[in-house]
N, C-alpha and C positions, 0 to 999 in steps of 0.2 A: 504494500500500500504506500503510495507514495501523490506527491502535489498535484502530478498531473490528470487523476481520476476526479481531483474535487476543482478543476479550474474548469468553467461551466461555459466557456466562449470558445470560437474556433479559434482566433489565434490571437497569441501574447501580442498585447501594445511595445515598442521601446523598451527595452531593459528588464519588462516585465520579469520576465521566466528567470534570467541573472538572480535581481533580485529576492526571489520567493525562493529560491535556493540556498542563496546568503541567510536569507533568514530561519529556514528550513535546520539548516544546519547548527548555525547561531544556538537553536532553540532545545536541538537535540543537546548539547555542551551545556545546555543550562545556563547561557549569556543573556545579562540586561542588552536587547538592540533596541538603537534610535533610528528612524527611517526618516531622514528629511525630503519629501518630498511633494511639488508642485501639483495642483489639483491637477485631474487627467492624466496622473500617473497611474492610478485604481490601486490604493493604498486598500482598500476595504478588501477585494478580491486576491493584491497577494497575501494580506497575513491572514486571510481565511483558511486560503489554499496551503500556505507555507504550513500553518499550524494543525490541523485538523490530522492530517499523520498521524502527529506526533501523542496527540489526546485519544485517538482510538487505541494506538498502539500501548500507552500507558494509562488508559482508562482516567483522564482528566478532564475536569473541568474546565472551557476558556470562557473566562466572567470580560466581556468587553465593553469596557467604561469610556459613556460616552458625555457631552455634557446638553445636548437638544433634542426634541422629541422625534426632528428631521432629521438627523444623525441615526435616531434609532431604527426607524423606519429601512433607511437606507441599506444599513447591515441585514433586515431580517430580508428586504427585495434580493439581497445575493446571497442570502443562506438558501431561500427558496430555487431561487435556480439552481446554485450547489444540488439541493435536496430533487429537483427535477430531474436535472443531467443523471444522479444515479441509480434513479428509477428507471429510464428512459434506456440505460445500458444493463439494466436487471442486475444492478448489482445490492446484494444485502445487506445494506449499509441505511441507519435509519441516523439522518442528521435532524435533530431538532433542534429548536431555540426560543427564547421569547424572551422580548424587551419587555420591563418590569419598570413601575415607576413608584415616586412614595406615595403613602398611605394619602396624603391632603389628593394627592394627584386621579388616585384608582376607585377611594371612601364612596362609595352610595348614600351612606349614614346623614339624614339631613340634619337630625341633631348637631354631629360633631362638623360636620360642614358648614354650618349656620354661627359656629364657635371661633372660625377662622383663627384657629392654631398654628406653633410652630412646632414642628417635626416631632420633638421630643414629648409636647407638651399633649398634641394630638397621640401618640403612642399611650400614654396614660389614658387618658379620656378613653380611646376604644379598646383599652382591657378589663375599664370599668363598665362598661354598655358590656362587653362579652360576657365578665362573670355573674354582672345582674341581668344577664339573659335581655335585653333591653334593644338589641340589634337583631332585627328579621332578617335580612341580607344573611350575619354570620349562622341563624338557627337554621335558614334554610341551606346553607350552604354545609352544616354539620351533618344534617338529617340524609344527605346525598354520598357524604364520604362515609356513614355508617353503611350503605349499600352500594360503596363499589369500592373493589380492590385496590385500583389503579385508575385517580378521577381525570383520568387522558380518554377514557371508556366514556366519560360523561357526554365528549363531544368529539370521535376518535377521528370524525371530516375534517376541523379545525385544529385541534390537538395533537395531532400527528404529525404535523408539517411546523416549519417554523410561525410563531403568532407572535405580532405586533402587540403593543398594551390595546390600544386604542380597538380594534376587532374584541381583545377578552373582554373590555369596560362595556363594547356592545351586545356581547353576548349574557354576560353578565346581570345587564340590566335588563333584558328581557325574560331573563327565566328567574328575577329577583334573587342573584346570588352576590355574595361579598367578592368582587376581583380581587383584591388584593390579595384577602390569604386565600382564595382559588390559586392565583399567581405562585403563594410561596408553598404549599404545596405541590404545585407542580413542578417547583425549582429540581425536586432532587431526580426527575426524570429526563433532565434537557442536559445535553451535552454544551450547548452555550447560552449564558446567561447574558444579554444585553440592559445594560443601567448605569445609572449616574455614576460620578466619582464617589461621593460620598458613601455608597454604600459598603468599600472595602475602603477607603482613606479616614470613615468618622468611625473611631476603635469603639461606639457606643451602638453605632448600627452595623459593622461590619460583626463580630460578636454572634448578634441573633442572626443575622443570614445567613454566615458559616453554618451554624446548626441546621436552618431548614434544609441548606442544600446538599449538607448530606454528607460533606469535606469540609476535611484540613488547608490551611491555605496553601501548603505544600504541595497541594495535588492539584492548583487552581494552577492555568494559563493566564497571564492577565494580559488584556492589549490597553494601552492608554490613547483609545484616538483624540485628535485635537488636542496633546498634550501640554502644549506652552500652557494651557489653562491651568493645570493642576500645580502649578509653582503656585499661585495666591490661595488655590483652594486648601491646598495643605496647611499653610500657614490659617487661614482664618475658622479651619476647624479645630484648629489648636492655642486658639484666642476666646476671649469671654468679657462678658460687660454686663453690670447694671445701671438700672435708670429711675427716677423718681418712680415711674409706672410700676416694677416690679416690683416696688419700695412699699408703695401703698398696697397691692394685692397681697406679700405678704403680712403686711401690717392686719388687714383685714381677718386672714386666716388667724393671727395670731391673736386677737381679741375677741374671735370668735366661739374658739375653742381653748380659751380661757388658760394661756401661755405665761410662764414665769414672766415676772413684770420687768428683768431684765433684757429678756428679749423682746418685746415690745420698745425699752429704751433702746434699744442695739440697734434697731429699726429708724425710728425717731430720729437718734442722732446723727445718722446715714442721710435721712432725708433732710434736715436742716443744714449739715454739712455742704449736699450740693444744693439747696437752696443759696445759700451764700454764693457760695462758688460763680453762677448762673451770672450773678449781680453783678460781682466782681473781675470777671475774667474780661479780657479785652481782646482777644482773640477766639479763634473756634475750636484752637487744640492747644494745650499745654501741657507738658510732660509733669509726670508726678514721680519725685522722690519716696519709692516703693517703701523703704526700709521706715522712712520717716512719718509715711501717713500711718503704717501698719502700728507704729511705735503711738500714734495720736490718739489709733481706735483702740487698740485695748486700756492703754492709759485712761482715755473717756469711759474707757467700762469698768474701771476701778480696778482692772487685775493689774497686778504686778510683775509679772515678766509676760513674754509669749507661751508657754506652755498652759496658762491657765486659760487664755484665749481660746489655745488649740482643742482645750480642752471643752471649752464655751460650744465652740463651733460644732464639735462632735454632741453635746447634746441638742443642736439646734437642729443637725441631721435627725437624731433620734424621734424626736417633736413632729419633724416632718413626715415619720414614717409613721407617728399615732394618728396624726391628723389624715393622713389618706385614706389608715383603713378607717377612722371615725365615720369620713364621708361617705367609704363604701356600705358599710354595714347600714347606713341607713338613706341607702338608695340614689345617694346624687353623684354626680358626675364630679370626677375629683380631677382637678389640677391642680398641679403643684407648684408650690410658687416657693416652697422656705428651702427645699431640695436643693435647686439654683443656687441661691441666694449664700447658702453653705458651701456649696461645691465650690464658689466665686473664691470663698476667704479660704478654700482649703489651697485650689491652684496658688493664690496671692502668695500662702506662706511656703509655699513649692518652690516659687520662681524669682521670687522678691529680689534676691542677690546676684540671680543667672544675668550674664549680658546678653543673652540671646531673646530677653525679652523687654518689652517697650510699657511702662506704663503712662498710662494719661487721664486726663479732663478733655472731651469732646464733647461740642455740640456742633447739632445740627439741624437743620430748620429743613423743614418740610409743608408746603402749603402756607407758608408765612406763617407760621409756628415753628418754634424754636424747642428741643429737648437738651438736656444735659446727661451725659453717662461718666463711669468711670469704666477706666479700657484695660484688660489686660493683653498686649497685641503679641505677639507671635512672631519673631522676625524669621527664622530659621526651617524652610521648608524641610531639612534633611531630618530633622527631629520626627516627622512622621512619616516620610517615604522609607528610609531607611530601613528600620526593621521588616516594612510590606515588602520590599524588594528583595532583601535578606528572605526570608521565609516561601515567597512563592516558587512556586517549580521554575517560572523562567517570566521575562515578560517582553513586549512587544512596545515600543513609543514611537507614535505617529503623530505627522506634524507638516505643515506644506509652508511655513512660515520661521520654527522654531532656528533658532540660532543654537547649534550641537555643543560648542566649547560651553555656553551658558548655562544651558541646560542642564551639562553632564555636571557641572560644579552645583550647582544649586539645587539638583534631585540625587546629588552621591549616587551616581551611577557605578562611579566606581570605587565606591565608600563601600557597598552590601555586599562584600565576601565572593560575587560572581563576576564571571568575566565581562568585558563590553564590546559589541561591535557597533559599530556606529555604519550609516549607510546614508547620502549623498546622492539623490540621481538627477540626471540631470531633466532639463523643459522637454515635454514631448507634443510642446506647442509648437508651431510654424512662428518663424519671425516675422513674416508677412502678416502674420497677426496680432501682433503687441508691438502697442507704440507705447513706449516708456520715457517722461522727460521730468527734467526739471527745470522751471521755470526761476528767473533770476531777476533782484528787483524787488521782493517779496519779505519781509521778512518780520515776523508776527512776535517778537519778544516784547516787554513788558512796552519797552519805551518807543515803539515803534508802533503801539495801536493806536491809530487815530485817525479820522476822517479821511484826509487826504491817501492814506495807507490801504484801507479799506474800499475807496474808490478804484484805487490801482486795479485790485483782486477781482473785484466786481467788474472792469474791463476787460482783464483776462479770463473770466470765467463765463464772458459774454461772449469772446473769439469760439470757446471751446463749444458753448451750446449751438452758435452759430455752425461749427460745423460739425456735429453731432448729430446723427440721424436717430430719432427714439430718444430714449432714454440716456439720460445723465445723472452720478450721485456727488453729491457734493458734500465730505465729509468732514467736520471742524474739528479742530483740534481740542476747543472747549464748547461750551454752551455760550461762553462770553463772546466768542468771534464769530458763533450761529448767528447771535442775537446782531452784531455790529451789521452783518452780511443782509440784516433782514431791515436795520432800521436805515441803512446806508443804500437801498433798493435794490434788492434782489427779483423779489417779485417783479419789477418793472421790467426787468431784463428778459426775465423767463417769458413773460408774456409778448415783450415783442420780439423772440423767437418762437414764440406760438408751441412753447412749451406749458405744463402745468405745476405750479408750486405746489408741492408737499413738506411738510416742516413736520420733524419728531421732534416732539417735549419731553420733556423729563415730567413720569409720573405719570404715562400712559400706562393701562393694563396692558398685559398680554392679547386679550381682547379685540379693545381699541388700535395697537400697535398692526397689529392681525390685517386689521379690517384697512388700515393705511398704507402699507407694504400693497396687498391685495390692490388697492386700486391705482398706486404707482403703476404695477406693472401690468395692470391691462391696458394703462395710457400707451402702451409699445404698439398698441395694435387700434388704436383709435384714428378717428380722420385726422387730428393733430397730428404735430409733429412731435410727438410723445409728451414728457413729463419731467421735472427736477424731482430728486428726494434728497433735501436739507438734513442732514443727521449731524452727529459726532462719532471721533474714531472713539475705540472703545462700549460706544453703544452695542446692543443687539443687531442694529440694523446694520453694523459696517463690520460687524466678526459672526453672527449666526445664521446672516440671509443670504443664499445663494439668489444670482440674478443670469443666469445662462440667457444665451439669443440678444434678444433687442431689449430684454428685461433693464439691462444697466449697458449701453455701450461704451461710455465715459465715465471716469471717478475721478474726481478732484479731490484730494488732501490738502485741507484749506489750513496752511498754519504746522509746526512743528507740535505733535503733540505731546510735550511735556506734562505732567503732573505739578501744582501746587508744590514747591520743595518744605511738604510739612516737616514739623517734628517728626512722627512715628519714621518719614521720608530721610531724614535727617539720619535717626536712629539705628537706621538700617543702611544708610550710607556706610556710617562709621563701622558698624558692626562687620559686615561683608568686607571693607580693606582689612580689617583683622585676620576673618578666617580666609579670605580669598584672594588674599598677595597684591593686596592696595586697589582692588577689583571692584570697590563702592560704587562710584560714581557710577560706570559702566554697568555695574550689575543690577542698580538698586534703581536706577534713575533715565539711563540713555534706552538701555534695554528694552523697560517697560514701553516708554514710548514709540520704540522703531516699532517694534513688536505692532501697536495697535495702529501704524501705521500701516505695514506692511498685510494687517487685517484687513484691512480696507482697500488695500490696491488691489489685492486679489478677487474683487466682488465682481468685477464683467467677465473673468475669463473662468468659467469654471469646466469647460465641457470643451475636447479635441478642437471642433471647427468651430469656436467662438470666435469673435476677432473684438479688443478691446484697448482705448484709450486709460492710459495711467497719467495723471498730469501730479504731481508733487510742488503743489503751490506755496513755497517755501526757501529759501536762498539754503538756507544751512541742511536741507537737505544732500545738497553737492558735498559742505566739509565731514558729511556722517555716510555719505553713499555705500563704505563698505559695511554697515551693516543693514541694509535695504536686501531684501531677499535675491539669490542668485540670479532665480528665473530674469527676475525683473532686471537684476543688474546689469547682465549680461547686455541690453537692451538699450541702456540711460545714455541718453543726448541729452545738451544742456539749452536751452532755447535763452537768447538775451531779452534784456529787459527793452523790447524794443515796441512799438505800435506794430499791432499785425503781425509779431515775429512767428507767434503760437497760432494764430492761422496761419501762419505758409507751410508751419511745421505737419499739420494735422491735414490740411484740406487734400493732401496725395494720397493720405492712408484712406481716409474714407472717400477717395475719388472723387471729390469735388475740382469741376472744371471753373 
């Protein structure tokens, strides 16, 4: 048994077959590989085919961690062929799979749906509705696995082949049954598991899945597709914070059920504490001397040294665990709010001393309301990839974007005890097809925003619509240079290229966002002459929306997008020159932003015969070009700041006479 039974096309694209061989091999050595490779390389297809040997032959698991519900989708459309092609050659080979999503995501439950919880908080909530029998969804769905052996039997037309979430939540809802734990019951029957990162990166959910599905992580295959993502996610599942909100809810439980009057003070002066704070801060993040605040609160609680704190906080877990069952025992839905709340001071006197983490005072305003929190941040991804890499059978990193030397330092690729291949392929785009430049003249830092600057932009992004056929995305580097782009006339311009404005806000739903994407890109096929979509990099819309055809023909990168150089920013500046050979700045700060630059370029070309304009509307683009993605680099012309320069540039590639 080997790759080429389960690669379901007649024939390899470019370097295809090379590659799934590399990795093939890679995976049999039990090697961390990184695959950097350009969309239209079909990263999905080789490390299906590469890996699927390798898991029949040693009866594993491959759990393939992705981070959008169209990512997931995508994997089960080429497991399914997989799974046709070897039917089709009568071979006895049963490949199945299913994308799995979390509980808030799968839940029927209107109660705990109507709760709008968070992950953890929700987990609670529906194992108090299961044990007070209280959820029809999971009664009906127990009463079905008392009468079948194997609940693949329940529906062996859908269930036997690979299944998407979205198909089980419909099937689901029609025969009134719970998807979710459908879902994790059927985990320990499916040779691949499609789902978030979180599910093996958060040590609190990874945990109970291992159990459902049956394995050790040792026996698990992992693939990391879209991996640059998992650098922030491991850090910020390894961070923690309260806020006045969860101040008062546990305050509430604790007067309710009638709590030492100590901990109700412990409460109190937490929330007076960042009451003041609020008043007083002049900023929106301020670092906090760990050792010193820790030294404030238990002093404020009259103990005298830390052990009688630690001691404090361990009865306030205790409290938390009488008050749950209190609530269960007499019928109500229990959240837990003091659980946290403990947990927060337990990390605090964990990490208080560690450099590898950041504390602070943040606020942040939402809706023109402002909250205050206290933060414990996380600066160091290797602290949770590490031992996951260490421990699993082998793993797979995919990435069309990722910069390799970055990555491998800041995910200890070659920190986890196994070996590394790293892999490199090249564009298996036509050059006739990418026009890649940088425009000069341009240049978006603090002291450079101003009227006159933003007119410039707004001429040259009126060259590029002008000779843009369909669709164009124009993506900011902030919300602040969206907004300049919009009060400096953008719209005027779109309109008199008889294009259509679309503008993403911050604090659209999924929904909303949905329904705005959605009619951009039918403007491609309207009697217009298509449509703009005004975003930012690092949004959704310029890292998780594919726009193949006339959906996106041009992409503007309006502005260098750097991040705010916060403190936590700061923090982890300094901290990364420490452990990464003076690698801060570069690591903590340039990175991030080529990165969501480089998100963004890539949105018109996502499919072999695409053809697509990259415009990087930014001078300092040109002094960072090496690290702009290869595809692209290989491509970059510098256009001058001249009238008309970037139409004479563009009007040959899209044929204008």
């Amino acid at each position: 048994m080997n790759y080429s039974i389960f690669f379901p096309y007649e024939q390899y694209r470019q370097d295809q077959e090379k590659i799934i061989i590399q990795i093939e091999q890679a995976s049999v050595d039990k090697k961390n590989s990184l695959l950097s490779a350009p969309n239209g390389t079909g990263k999905t297809i080789i490390a299906l085919s590469a890996l699927l040997p390798l898991a029949f032959k040693n009866k594993l698991k491959i759990i393939y961690l992705c981070r959008t519900h169209s990512q997931n989708a995508r994997i089960i459309k080429e497991l399914t062929k997989i799974s046709e092609l070897l039917k089709a050659n009568n071979l006895n080979i049963k490949v199945n799979g299913l994308s799995i999503r979390g509980r808030n995501e799968m839940c029927l439950n209107e109660v705990l749906l109507s709760l709008k919880l968070k992950p953890r908080e929700s987990m609670a909530v529906c194992g108090d509705l299961r044990k007070n029998k209280s959820c029809k969804y999971f009664l009906n769905l127990l009463k079905k696995k008392d009468t079948h052996d194997n609940l693949i039997n329940l529906a062996p037309e859908l269930l036997n082949k690979p299944v998407d979430a979205e198909q089980l939540i419909h099937f689901c809802r029609d025969k009134q049954l719970c998807p979710y734990f459908l879902s994790k019951f059927l985990l320990k029957e499916m040779k691949l598991i499609i789902c978030n990162y979180q599910w093996i990166f958060n040590p609190f959910i990874r945990e109970n899945f291992l159990q459902f599905i049956d394995k050790e992580l040792r026996d698990c295959i992992l693939v990391l597709d879209e991996c640059h993502n998992v650098i922030d996610m491991a850090t910020e599942v390894n961070s923690d914070r309260i806020t006045p909100y969860s101040l008062r809810l546990c305050l509430k439980d604790l007067e309710m059920y009638r709590s030492p009057s100590d901990m109700q003070r412990f409460v109190n002066s937490l929330l007076n504490h960042l009451a003041r704070k609020k008043k007083t801060l002049r900023e929106f993040e301020k670092e906090i001397d760990a050792e010193k605040l820790l030294t404030q609160v238990y002093t404020m609680m009259r103990f005298s040294n830390l052990n009688e704190f630690r001691n404090f906080i361990t009865d306030l877990q205790d409290f938390s665990v009488s008050v749950h069952e209190e609530k269960l025992a007499n019928g109500e839905i229990s959240r837990d709010y003091l659980g946290p709340l403990a947990e927060f001071w337990v990390k605090w006197m964990k990490c208080y001393l560690l450099d590898n983490y950041f504390f602070c005072y943040n606020i942040r305003t939402n809706k023109g309301k402002s909250a205050i929190s206290i933060e414990i941040v996380a600066l160091d991804p290797r602290e949770i990839a590490i031992p996951i890499l260490k421990e699993c059978y082998t793993s797979i990193h995919l990435s069309g974007t990722v910069n390799p030397f970055v990555y491998n330092n800041l995910m200890g690729l070659q920190n986890s005890g196994k070996g590394y291949k790293g892999i490199v392929a090249d564009s298996p785009f036509h050059k006739k097809n990418i026009k890649a430049v940088i425009t000069e003249g341009v240049d978006t830092r603090g002291t450079n925003r101003n009227a006159p600057m933003f007119k410039k932009m707004l001429s040259k992004i009126n060259e590029v619509l002008f000779c843009t056929p369909a669709n164009v995305g124009v993506f900011c580097a902030s919300y602040k240079i969206l907004n300049e782009l919009v009060n400096n006339g953008i719209e005027g311009i779109t309109i008199k290229n008889d294009k259509q404005l679309f503008v993403e806000e911050p604090g659209l739903s999924a929904s909303e966002n949905a329904y705005l994407v959605n009619d951009f890109k039918s403007m491609a096929n309207s009697s217009r002459n298509g449509a703009v979509l005004l975003g930012v990099c690092g949004g959704r819309n310029s890292e998780g929306e594919d726009y193949p055809g006339d959906h996106m023909n041009s992409v503007v990168i309006a502005g260098f997008p750097y991040h705010l150089p916060t403190p936590r920013v700061e923090a982890k500046i300094q901290y990364y020159d420490k452990v990464f050979n003076n690698q801060g700045w570069n690591f903590a700060y340039l990175y991030p932003a080529i990165q969501r630059a480089n998100q963004a370029s890539g949105r018109p070309i996502r499919k072999i015969k695409d053809k697509g304009a990259i415009i990087f509307m930014d001078s300092r683009f040109k002094q960072k070009s090496k690290w702009i993605s290869e595809w692209i680099r290989k491509e970059l012309e510098i256009v001058p700041d001249k009238p008309n320069a970037l139409f004479q540039n563009l009007k040959s590639f899209w044929n204008l006479t």
